[in-house]
N, C-alpha and C positions, 0 to 999 in steps of 0.2 A: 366463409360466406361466398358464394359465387353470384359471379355477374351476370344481373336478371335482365339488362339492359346494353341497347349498343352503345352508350353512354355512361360515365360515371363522374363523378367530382371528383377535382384534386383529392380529396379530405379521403375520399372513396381508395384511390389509386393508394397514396400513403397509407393508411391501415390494412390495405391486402399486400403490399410491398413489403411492411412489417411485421406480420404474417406469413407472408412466402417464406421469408427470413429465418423463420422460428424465437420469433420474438415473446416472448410469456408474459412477462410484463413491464409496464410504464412505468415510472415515478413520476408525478407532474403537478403541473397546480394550475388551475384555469384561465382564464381572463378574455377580453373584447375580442384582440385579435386573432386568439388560437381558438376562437368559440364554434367556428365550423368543424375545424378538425374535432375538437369534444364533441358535440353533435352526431359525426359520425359514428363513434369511436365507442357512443351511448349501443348503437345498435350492434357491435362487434362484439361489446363485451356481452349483451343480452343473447348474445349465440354460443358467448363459452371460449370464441376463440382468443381472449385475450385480456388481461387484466390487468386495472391502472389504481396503483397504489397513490394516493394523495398523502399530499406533505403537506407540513403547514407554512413553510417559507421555501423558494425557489434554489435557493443553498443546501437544503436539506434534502430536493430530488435529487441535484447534482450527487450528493455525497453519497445518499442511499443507491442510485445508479452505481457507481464508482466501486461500493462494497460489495454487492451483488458480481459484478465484473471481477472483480480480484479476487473474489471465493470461485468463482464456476469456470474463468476464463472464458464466458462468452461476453459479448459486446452489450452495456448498458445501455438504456433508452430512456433519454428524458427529455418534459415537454414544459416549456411556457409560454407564457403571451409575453405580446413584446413591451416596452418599453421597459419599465422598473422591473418586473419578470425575468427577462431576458437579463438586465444587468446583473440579477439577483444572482445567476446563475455564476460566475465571472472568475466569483473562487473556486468552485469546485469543479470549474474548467482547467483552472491551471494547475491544480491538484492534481488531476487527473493527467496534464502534460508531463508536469514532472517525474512522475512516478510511472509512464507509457499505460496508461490505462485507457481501454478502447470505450469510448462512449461515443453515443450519435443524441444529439444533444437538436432537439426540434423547438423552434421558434416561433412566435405568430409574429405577424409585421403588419403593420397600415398595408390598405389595399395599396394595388400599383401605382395609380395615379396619385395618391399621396405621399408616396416616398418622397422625400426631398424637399417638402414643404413644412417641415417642424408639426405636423400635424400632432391631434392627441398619442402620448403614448409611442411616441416614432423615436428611436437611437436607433444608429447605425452597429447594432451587433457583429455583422459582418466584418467591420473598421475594428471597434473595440476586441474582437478577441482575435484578430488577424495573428497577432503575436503568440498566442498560447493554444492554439489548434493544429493538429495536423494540415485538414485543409479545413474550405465550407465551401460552401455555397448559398445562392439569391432561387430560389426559384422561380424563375419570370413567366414558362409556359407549362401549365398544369400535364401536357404530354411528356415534359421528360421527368416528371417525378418517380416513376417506378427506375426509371435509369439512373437518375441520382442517389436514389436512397441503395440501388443495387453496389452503386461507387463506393459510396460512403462506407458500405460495409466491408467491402474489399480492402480500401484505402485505413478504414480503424485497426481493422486486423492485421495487413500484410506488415512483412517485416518488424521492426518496434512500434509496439501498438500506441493510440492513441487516439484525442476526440476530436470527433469532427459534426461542425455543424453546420446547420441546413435553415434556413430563414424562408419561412412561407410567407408570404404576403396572406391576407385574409380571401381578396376575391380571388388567388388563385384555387382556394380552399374548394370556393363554391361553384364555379367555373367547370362545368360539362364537356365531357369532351372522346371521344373512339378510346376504347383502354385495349393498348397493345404490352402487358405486363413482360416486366423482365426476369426470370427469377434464377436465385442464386446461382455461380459460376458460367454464367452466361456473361459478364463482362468483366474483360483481360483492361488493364490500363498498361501504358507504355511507358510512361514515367516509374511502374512498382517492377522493375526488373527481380528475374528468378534470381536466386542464388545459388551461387555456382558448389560443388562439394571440395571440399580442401583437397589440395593434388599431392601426389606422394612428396613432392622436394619439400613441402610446408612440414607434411607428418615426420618426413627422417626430421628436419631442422627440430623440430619439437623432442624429438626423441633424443635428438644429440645434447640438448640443452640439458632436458632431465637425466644423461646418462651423465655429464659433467656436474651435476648439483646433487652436494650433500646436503644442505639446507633448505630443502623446495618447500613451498607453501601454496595450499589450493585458496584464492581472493575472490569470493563467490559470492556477486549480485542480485540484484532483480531480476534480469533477463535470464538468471538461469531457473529462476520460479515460472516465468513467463513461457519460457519453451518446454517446462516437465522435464528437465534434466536432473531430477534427484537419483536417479536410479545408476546414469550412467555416471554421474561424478562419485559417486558412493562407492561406484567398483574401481576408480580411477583409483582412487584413495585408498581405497584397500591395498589391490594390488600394488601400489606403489608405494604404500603404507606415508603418505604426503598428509601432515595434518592440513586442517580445513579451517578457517575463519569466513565471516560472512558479513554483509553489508546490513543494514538493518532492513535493507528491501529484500533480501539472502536470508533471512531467517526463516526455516524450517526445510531446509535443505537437505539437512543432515542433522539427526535426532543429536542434540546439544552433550546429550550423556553419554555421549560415544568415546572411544580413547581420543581419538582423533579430532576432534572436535575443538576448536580453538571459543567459541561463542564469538559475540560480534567484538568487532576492531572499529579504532576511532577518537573519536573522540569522550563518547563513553562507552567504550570498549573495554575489555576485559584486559588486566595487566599484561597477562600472557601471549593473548593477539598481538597486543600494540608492540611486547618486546620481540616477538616470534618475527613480524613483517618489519621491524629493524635490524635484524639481524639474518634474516632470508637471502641467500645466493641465488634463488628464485622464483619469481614471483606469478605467477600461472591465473589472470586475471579473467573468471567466466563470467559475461554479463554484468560487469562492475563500468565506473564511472570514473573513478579514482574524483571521488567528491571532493572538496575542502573540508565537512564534517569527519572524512575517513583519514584525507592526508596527511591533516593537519601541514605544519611547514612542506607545503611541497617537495622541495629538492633536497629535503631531509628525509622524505619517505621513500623505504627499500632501498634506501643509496646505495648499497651492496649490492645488488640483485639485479639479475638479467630479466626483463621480463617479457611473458608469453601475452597477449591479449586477443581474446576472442571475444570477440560481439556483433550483433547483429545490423548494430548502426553504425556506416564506416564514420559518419561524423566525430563519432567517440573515438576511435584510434587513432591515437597520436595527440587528442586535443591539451591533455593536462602532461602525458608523459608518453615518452615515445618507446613504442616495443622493440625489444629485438626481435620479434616475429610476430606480425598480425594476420590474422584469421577472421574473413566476415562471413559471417555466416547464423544458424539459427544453433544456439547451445547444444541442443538435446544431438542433432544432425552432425554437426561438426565431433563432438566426442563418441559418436557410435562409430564415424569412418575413422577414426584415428586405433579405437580399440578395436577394430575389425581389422586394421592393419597389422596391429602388435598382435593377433592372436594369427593371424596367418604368415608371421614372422618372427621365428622365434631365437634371432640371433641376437638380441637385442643384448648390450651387455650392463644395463642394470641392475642394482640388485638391493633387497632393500637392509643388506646389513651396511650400505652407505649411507644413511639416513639413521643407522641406531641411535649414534650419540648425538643428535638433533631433537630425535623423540625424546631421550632423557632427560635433554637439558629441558624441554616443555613440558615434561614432565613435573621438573623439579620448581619451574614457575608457579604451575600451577600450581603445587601445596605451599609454595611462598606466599604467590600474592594472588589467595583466593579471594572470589567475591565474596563480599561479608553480611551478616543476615544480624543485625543490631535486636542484641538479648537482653535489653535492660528492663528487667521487669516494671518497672513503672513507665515506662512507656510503649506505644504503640508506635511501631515502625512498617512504615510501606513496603518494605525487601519481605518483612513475614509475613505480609498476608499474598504479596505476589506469591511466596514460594509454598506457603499453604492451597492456596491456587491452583497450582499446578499440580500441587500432587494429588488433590480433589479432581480435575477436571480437563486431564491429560489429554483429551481427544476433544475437547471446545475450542469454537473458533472465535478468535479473538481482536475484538476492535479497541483502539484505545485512541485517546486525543494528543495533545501535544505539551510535551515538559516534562518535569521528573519522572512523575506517573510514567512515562510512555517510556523512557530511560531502563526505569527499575522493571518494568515490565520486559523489556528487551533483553535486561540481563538476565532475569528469575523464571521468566517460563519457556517451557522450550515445548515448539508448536509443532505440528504435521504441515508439508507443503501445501498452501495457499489457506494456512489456517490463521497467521496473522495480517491483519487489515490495518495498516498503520497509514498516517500521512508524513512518507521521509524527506520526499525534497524541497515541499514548500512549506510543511512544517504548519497545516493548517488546524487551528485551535475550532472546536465544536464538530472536528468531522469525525468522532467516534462515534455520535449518539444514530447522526444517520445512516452513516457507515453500517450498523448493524444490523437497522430495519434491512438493508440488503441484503446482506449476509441472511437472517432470519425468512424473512420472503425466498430466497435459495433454496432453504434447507429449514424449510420450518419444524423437521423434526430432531433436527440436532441443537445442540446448547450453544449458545451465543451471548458471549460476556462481553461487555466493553467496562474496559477501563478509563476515566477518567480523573481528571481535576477539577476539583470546585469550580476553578475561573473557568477552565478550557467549558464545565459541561455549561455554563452559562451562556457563551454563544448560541447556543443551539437549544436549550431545552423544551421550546415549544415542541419537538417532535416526541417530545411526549403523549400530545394530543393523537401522533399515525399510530405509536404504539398501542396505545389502551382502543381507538379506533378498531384496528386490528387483532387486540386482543395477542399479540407477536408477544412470546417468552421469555424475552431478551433479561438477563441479568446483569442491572447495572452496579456498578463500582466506583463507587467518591473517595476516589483519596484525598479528604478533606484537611489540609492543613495552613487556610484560611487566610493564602496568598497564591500569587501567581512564581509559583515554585523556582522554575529554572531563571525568572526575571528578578528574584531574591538574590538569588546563588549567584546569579550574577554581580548583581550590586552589591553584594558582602564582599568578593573576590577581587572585583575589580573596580566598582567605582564607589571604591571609600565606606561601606556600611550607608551610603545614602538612598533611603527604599522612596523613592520617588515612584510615589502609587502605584507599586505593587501591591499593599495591603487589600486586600478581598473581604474584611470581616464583617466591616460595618458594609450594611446594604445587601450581604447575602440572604436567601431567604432561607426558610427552614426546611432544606432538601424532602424529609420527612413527606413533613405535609404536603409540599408542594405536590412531590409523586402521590398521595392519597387523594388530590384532590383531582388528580384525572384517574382515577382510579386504581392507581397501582398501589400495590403492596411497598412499606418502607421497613427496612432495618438499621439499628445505629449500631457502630461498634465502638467502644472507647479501651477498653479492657486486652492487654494481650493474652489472658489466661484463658480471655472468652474467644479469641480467633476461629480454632477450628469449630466450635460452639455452631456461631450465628452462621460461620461461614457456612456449615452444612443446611443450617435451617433456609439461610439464604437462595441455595442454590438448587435447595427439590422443594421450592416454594412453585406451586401453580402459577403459571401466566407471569406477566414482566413482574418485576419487582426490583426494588433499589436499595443499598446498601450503603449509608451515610459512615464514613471510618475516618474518625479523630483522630489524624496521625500526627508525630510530634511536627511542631511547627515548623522547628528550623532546622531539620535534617537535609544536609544536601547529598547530593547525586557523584557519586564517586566510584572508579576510576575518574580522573576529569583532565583532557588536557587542553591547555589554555591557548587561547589562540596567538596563531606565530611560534608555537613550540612544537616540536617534534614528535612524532607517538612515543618515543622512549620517557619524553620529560612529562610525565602522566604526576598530578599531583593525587593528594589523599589513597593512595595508596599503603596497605601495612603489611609487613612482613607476618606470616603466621606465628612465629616463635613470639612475638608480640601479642600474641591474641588468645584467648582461651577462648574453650565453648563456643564462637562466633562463627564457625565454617557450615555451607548450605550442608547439608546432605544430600 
C-alpha cells in the first residue's frame, strides 16, 4: 500500500513496517485497545498485502505464531488488545523464551494519558513479561514506530532468537504524523555485537581433544535446528564416524535411522544415549543447554568426559558445566570454519579405527536395550500407532502437546529438520493444537499432524473453531487414556500410587462429537488389528479431522530416569534377550 498522504497513523506506520518486513501473516484476536490498529489492518488486508488468521483465545495466537516460526524460521507476529488479551498472551510468551523462538508479539494499551490510572482493561504488559522477553518496548511517539518495529526484528532474530514485545497505547495508534519509514537492515544496534569466527588456536584445541578421544559423542541441541546446521554436523559425524544423540529440541537433526544415530538422551531418552553420554571421554556439545531434563544428576553426567561446547549464547557456557573449550558463535558458522580447516590440513592424526570399539559397544546397546513397541494383542498401545505413524507419514510435520504422548512420540518418529514443533523447556500443555494452525498456515499444502493427550488437548481445544474457520487440513491425534499421563506415572513412581486428580474421565467430552460439531471429521480407534486401517483412512481424509485412540490406561513412559539419578540409573528398561517379538523395526 503506498503512502497517499504526507501524514499517516501510527496504526498506518506499523502495518507498512510489517510489511516492509515481509511479514505474511498475523495470529490475533481483537479488542478496544488494539481496534485502530484492526481498523487499519481491515484495509491492508483488502489490498492482499497481508493476512490475519483469528484465534479464538489469545494463547492460541501466541502458540500458532511460535509454530509457524519454528517450521520456516522466520519471526512470528502476534497481536492483542490490552488488558486480559495481553495477559492471555503470557504463556506462550515464555514458551517461546524457553525454546529461542523469535516472536514480535503486539499489544493495544490504554491511550497515553491513561496509563497509570487503573483505567479499563490497563495491566502493565511491559512489567509482567519483563522476565520472559527478549526485550519490549512502550511506544510513546507514533514517529518512532517504524524504528521500533525495524529493532524488534533485529533484536528477535540476532544471535539466540527470541520475543519481543511492543506495547502501543491506542491514541498512538490514531495519532497522525510525517512517515519517514525505516526498512529492513537499515538499523545496527550496539548492544547485538557481530560474532566473531573461531581462530585457529580454538580449531587445533578442538582437534587435539578429538584426536585424544576414543569415545567422543556429538550432544546436539536446539540452536543447531535454529542455525541449519544438519548438514554440516552430518559430515562431522561421518567423517569422524562420532555417534550423534540429540535434545529433544535436536530432533531431526539427523535421520534417527541412521548407524550413528543415538535418538534422544535424558530423561526419557533412549537406553543407549543415556549409557553412551556416561561412558563418553568426549563430549562435543552443539547448541545444547545441558538441561536438568537431559542431565539428570548433574555432576554425574559425562563425568568421564572432556567437553567441547559451542553456542551461540555466551550465557549458556559454563552456566551448568564448564568446558574444556568454548566456542561462541552461530552452529552452522562455526562447524563450516572448523571443517574448512581439517580439509585444508591434512596432517591431522585421527583416525576413525579409534572409535571402532566405541561404535560396537553402541552398537551392542542398542539390540540390548531397544525401545519397545508393546504387542499385546488385546491392547492398544501409544508406541504402535506413533510408529505406525511414522512409517505412513515420514515427511509431516509434526506438533504435539505435553506428557507421555510427546515422550513416545520423541522416541517413535523420526522427523526432517524443523519438522517437529514441540514445547521442551516449559513444557506447555495445549500448545500442540495451535502450534499447528502455524505450521499449516506455512505450508498449507503439506500434512500437518499434532499429537496429543486427552488432558493436554483440553487446554486449548476451542481452536478448533480457527481450524474448521480456515477450513486448515490439520490431522489430529488423541492418545486418549483418560488421565493426565505423565502426572500418573508420576504418582505411581513416586508419590505412593496416590492419583490426586489426575483422573480425566469423568467430565471429558466425546472428542468425536465435539470435533463434528465444528465441523470436522472424527475417528475412534480402540482395536490394535484396526491401527493401520483407520490410520490410513484417517490421514487422506479431506480437510482437518481427528482421531480419538483408546490406548491402554496405565501404560507408562519408559526408558525413565528419576530424578537426582544419573542417565546410567534409567529405570524400566529390558534387555532384548528378555523380549520376543517387541523390537520397533
Amino acid at each position: 500500500m503506498s503512502i497517499s498522504h504526507n501524514k499517516v497513523t501510527g496504526a498506518f506506520a506499523l502495518l507498512d513496517s510489517l510489511v516492509r518486513h515481509n511479514v505474511e501473516y498475523i495470529f490475533g484476536y481483537p479488542g478496544g485497545a488494539i481496534l485502530p490498529i484492526y481498523d487499519e489492518l481491515y484495509r491492508w488486508e483488502k489490498s492482499g498485502k497481508i493476512r490475519h488468521i483469528l484465534s479464538r483465545h489469545e494463547q492460541g495466537s501466541a502458540h500458532a505464531a511460535d509454530g509457524y516460526s519454528r517450521s520456516t524460521g522466520k519471526v512470528g507476529v502476534c497481536f492483542a488488545t490490552s488488558g486480559p488479551g495481553a495477559t492471555n498472551l503470557v504463556s506462550g510468551i515464555a514458551t517461546a523464551q524457553m525454546d529461542s523462538v523469535p516472536l514480535l508479539l503486539i499489544t493495544g494499551q490504554v491511550a497515553r494519558p491513561f496509563i497509570g490510572t487503573d483505567a479499563f482493561q490497563e495491566v502493565d504488559i511491559f512489567g509482567i513479561t519483563l522476565p520472559i522477553v527478549k526485550h519490549s518496548y512502550v511506544v510513546r511517539d507514533p514517529r518512532n514506530m517504524s524504528k521500533i518495529i525495524s529493532e524488534a526484528f533485529y533484536i528477535a532474530q540476532h544471535g539466540r532468537p527470541g520475543p519481543v514485545l511492543i506495547d502501543v497505547p491506542k491514541d498512538v495508534g490514531l495519532e497522525k504524523f510525517v512517515y519517514n519509514p525505516i526498512d529492513p537492515g537499515q538499523v545496527f544496534l550496539l548492544g547485538c555485537r557481530p560474532f566473531l569466527k573461531p581462530n585457529n588456536k580454538q580449531i587445533i584445541k578442538f582437534i587435539k581433544l578429538l584426536e585424544n578421544s576414543s569415545q567422543p559423542l556429538l550432544y546436539v541441541g536446539g540452536g543447531s535446528i535454529i542455525s541449519g546446521a544438519h548438514q554440516v554436523i552430518k559430515e562431522l559425524a561421518v567423517k569422524f564416524q562420532i555417534p550423534i544423540t540429540t535434545t529433544l529440541m535436536g530432533k531431526g537433526i539427523i535421520d534417527e535411522k541412521d548407524d550413528l544415530s543415538l535418538g534422544m538422551l535424558g530423561m526419557h531418552g533412549t537406553a543407549y544415549a543415556n549409557f553412551a553420554v556416561s561412558e563418553s571421554d568426549l563430549l562435543i556439545a552443539l547448541g545444547a543447554r545441558f538441561d536438568d531434563r537431559v542431565t539428570g544428576k548433574l555432576d554425574e553426567f559425562a563425568c568421564n568426559a572432556q567437553v567441547i561446547h559451542i553456542d551461540i549464547d555466551p550465557a549458556e557456557v559454563g552456566k551448568n558445566r564448564i568446558p574444556q573449550l568454548a566456542i561462541i558463535g552461530d552452529i552452522n558458522n562455526v562447524l563450516q570454519d572448523i571443517m574448512d580447516y581439517i580439509e585444508n590440513n591434512q596432517n591431522i592424526l585421527y583416525t576413525t579405527d579409534q572409535t571402532r570399539s566405541w561404535r560396537e559397544r553402541i552398537d551392542l546397546w542398542k539390540h540390548q536395550y531397544p525401545l519397545l513397541v508393546p504387542t499385546n494383542v488385546n491392547t492398544l498401545s501409544s508406541q504402535e500407532i506413533l510408529s505406525s505413524l511414522c512409517i505412513m507419514e515420514p515427511n509431516a510435520y509434526f506438533t504435539t502437546d505435553v506428557g507421555q504422548h510427546q515422550m513416545w512420540a520423541a522416541q517413535f518418529l523420526n522427523v526432517l529438520p524443523r519438522h517437529w514443533i514441540s514445547s521442551a523447556g516449559l513444557g506447555t500443555m495445549g500448545y500442540g493444537l495451535p502450534a499447528a494452525i502455524g505450521v499449516q498456515i506455512a505450508y498449507p499444502n503439506e500434512k500437518v499432524v499434532c499429537v496429543s493427550g486427552d488432558a493436554s488437548f483440553q487446554m486449548n481445544l476451542q481452536e478448533l473453531g480457527t481450524i474448521a474457520q480456515y477450513n486448515l487440513p490439520i490431522k489430529i491425534i488423541i492418545i486418549n487414556n483418560k488421565w493426565q499421563g505423565m502426572v500418573r506415572q508420576w504418582q505411581q513412581a513416586f508419590y505412593g500410587e496416590r492419583y490426586s486428580h489426575s483422573n480425566m474421565e469423568k467430565g471429558s467430552p466425546n472428542f468425536i462429537e465435539l470435533a463434528k460439531s465444528f465441523g470436522i471429521a472424527g475417528f475412534e480407534l480402540t482395536l490394535r488389528k484396526d491401527i493401520d486401517t483407520i490410520l490410513e483412512s484417517f490421514l487422506n481424509c479431506n480437510g482437518p479431522c481427528l482421531l480419538d485412540c483408546k490406548v491402554t490406561e496405565d501404560d507408562n513412559c519408559y526408558p525413565m530416569v528419576a530424578p537426582g539419578k544419573s542417565n546410567a540409573q534409567m529405570i524400566g528398561i529390558i534387555k532384548q534377550s528378555k523380549v520376543t517379538n517387541s523390537l520397533l523395526n
